[in-house]
N, C-alpha and C positions, 0 to 999 in steps of 0.2 A: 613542665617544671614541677618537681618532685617539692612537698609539701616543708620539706627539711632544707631545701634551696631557699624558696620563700622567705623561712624563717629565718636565715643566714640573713640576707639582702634586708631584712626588717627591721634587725639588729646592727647592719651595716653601717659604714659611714659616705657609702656612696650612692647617687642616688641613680637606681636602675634604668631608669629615661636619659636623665643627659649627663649623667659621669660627674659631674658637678658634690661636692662636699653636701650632706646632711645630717641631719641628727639620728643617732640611734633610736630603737624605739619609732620612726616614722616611716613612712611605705616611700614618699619622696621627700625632694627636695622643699623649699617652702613655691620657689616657680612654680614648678612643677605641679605642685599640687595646690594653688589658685590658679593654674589654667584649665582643670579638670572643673567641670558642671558642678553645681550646687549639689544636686542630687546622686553624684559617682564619689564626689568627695564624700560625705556624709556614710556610705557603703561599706569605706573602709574602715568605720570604727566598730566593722562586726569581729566578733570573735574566730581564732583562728578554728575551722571546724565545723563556723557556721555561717557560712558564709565569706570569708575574707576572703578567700584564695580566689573565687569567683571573681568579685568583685577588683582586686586589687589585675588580675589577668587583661580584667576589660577597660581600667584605666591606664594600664601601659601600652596597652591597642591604641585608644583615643589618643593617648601622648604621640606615640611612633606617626600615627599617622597624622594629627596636627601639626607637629616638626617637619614630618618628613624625614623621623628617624628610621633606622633598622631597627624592628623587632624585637624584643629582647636583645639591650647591647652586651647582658651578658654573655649571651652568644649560646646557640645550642652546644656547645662544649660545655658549659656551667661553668666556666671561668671564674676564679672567687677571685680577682683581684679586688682590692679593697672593703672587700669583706674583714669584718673584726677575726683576730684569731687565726687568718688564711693567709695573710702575706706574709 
């Protein structure tokens, strides 16, 4: 996931784990992102460059596999549906 994907999807209004409506300006949804650990939450308020992309990669791991989701549901295509700007 290229560093400019990321930043689409962060701006986004959808959220990368379960498709589900969120705020721009957030990594997930608000689920979403009170099912992630004290400590993976807190990760993603690094900077992009310094750490975010790391972090934000290894809470949608935790997510997919907590659900029992796929993967990145943007899908290795890089799909922008519901990205700001892309529909």
């Amino acid at each position: 996931m290229t560093e400019d994907f990321r930043w689409r999807l962060f701006f986004g209004n959808k959220c990368p784990s379960c498709q589900k409506a969120k705020r721009p300006r957030t990594a997930f949804c608000k689920l979403c992102f009170l099912a992630l650990p004290v400590g993976m939450r807190g990760k993603l308020w690094l900077h992009f460059r310094q750490g975010y992309e790391a972090a934000f990669d290894q809470c949608l791991e935790f997510l997919a596999v907590k659900f029992n989701r796929e993967r990145y549901k943007y899908g290795a295509t890089g799909s922008t549906e519901g990205i700001r700007g892309q529909n």
